[in-house]
N, C-alpha and C positions, 0 to 999 in steps of 0.2 A: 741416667747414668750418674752424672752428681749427685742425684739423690741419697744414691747408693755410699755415698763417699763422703755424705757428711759429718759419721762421726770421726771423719779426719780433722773437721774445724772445731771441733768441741774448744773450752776456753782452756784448758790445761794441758791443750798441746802444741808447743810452738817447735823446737828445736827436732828436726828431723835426719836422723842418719839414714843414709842409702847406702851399704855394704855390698861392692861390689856393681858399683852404680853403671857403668859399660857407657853410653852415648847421651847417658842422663836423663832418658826417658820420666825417670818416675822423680827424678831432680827437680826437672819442669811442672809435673802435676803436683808436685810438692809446694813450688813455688806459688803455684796459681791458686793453690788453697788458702796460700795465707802464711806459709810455714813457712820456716827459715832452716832452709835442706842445707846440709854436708853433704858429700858424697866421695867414698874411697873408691879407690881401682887401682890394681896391679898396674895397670897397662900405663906409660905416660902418652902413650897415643892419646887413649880415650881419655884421660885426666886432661890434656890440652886443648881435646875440643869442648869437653864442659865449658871448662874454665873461659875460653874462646868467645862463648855463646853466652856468655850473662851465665852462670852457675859457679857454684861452688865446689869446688871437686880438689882431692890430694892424693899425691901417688903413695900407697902405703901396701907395703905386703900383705895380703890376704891371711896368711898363715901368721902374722901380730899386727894386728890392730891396734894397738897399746897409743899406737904416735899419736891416735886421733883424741886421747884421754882429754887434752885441756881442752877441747871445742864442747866437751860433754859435762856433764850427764844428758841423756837425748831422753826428749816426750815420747819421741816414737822411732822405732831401728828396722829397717827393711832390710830383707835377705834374699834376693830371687834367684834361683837356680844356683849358690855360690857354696851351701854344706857340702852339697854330693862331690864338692873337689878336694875339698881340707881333709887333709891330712889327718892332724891331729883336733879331731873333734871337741872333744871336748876339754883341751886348751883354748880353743874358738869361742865356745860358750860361755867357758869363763868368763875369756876377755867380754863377751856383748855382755854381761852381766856386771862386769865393771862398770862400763858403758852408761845403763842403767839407772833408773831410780826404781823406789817402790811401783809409782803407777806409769812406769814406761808400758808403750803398747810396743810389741813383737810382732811381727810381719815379715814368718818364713813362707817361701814359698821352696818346694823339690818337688824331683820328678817322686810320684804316688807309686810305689810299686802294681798298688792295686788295681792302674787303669791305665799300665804299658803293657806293649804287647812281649812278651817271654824274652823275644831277642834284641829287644831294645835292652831290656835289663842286664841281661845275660854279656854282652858283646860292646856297649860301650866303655872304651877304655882308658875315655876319662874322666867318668865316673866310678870315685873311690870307693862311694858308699852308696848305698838305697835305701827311702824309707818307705815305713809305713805311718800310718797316725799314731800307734803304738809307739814303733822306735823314735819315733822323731819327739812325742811326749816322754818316751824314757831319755834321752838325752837333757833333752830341756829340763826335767826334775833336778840333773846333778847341781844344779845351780840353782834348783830353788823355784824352778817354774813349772808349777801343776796345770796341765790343760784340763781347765773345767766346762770347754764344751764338748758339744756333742755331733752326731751326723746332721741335725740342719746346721748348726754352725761350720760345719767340713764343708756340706754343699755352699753356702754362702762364704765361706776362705776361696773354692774354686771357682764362683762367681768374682769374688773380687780381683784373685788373680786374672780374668780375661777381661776384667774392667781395664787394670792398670795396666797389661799388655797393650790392650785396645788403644788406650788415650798414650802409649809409651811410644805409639807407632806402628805395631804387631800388625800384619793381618792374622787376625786369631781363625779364621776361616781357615789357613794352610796347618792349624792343630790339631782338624779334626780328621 
């Protein structure tokens, strides 16, 4: 499973944002890599118990991110389940794109339209938006980011996603 996560430790990535970080799961796996995590949350619940536990964590509106600008430019920006609730999309992207340098690594994670069942899609209602691989690379372009993989790299993004669940705490066994 680390193995799978080492190009987290590569030497040009220190600084790691967790957008939408919840109980700091990927905070933690952040931290143990080596990395020196941020982590935002609406919630001051969950910003308290980061914060509480040895992490880094700020209570910041999801829908501006903007406040987190001085702690950044970030090597790498994680996003788990937190597009499909924003509002205003691509206001969001911008701002991670501010966020940004040239070689930041992007780490979205959303629900796949392509591999929920009709009325999960259909009927949750707070989920603003759904993607596919398409829309979620048409988004990501308005800002200048072209996805240039492919379906092994899709399979391996949803590998990784059940890695970081996995080590976040997840039993990924209650997703299937």
């Amino acid at each position: 499973t680390k193995a799978s996560l080492m190009h987290l430790t590569r030497p040009n990535i220190h600084k790691a944002l967790d957008i939408g970080c919840g109980l700091g799961g990927n905070l933690r796996l952040f931290k143990s890599l080596g990395l020196s995590p941020v982590g935002i949350d609406s919630s001051n619940k969950r910003v308290d118990y980061c914060n509480a536990n040895g992490m880094t964590a700020l209570e910041v509106p999801l829908d501006d991110i903007r406040a987190i600008k001085a702690h950044g430019p970030f090597d790498l920006i994680s996003s788990s389940h937190v597009l499909e609730h924003i509002s205003d999309l691509k206001n969001h992207i911008s701002q991670i794109g501010e966020l940004s340098h040239k070689d930041t690594y992007l780490y979205f994670e959303v629900p796949n339209t392509s591999h929920e069942h009709i009325y999960f899609r259909s009927f949750n209602p707070t989920h603003l938006h759904v993607f596919s691989i398409r829309s979620l690379s048409n988004l990501l372009s308005q800002i200048g980011i072209f996805n240039p993989f492919n379906r092994k790299q899709e399979s391996e993004a949803d590998y990784l996603g059940l890695i970081f669940s996995s080590l976040s705490g997840y039993d990924i066994r209650e997703t299937t």
